[in-house]
N, C-alpha and C positions, 0 to 999 in steps of 0.2 A: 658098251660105251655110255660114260655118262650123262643123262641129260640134264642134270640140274646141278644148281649147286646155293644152297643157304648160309648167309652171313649175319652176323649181328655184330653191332656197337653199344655203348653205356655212350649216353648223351650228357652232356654237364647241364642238363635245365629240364623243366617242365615238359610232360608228356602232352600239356596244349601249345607251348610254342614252338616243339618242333612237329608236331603236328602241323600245326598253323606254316611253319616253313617249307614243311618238304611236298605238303599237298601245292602248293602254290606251283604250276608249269614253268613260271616264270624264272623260276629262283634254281630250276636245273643245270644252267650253264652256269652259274656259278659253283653249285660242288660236284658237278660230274664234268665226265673229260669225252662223255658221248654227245652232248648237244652243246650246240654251239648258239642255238636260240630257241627258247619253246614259248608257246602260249598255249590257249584253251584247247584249238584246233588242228593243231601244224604245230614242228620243230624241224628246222635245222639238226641234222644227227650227221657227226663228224665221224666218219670211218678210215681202214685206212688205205679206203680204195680214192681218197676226196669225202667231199662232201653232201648231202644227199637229205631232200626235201621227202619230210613223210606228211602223213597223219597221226595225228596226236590225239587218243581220249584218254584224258584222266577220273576216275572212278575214285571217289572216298566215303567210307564214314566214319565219320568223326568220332561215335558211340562206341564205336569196335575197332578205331584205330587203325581201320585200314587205308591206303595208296593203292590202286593198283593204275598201271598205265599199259595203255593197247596201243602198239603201233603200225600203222598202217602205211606198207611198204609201196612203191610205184605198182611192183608187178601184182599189187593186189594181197601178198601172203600179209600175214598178221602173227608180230610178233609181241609177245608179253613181257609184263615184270611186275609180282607181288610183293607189296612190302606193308609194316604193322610197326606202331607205336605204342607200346605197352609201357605201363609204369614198372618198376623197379621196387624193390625191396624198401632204397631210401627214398623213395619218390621221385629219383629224375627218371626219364625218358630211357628204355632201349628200344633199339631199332634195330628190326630185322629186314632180312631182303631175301627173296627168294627168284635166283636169277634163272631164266630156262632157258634151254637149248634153243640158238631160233629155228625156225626153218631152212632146209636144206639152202634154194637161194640166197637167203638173208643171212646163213653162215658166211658166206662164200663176199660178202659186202661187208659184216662187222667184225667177222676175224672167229675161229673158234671158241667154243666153250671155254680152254683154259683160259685164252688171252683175254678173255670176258674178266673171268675171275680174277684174276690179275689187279685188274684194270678196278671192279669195283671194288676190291680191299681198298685201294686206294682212294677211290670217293667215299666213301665210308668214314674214312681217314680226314680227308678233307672237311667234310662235314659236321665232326666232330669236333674240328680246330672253328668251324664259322659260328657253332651255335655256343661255343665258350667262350664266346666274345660277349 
């Protein structure tokens, strides 16, 4: 069974402003379809059992490009999501993600691996259309 699965995008802009955009908690209910509200500490994460109040840490370093966000479920499991801004060849931005399998609970709330992957091609997508604005 798989547990993982990694995606990348070519960004149309700088590897400091999407940086600067996707480290921000705030700015994930705009290009993802899993929260419905984030900040520093807590997000709203829309599933599609309803809706469902976690914990939120967001982790970055800016030097090395990385996002990573840990999410902290009701019943305590803790689910992850890695992701890195590297520059590109022509110097915009690619973004990667590295989505993991959640926890057996936290499957059973966000929907399987595949529907995950699904779901973030599609922010990815999204994402890509907000920073070529």
């Amino acid at each position: 069974m798989k547990n993982h699965d990694v995606q990348s995008i070519n960004l149309l802009t700088s590897t400091e402003e999407a940086f600067d955009y996707i480290a921000n908690p705030a700015n994930l209910e705009k290009w993802t379809g899993a929260f419905k509200q984030a900040n520093d500490t807590s997000a709203l994460l829309v599933t599609p059992n309803g809706e469902l109040k976690i914990g939120l840490e967001t982790k970055t370093n800016k030097e090395l490009g990385t996002i990573d966000w840990y999410m902290k479920m009701p019943d305590g499991s803790i689910g992850v999501a890695y992701s890195r801004v590297t520059a590109g060849p022509d110097g915009k931005a690619i973004y990667s993600f590295t989505l993991i399998a959640p926890p057996v609970p936290l499957e059973q709330i966000e929907g399987t691996l595949n529907a995950q992957i699904g779901q973030l091609k599609e922010e990815l997508l999204s994402l890509q259309t907000i920073l070529a604005e």
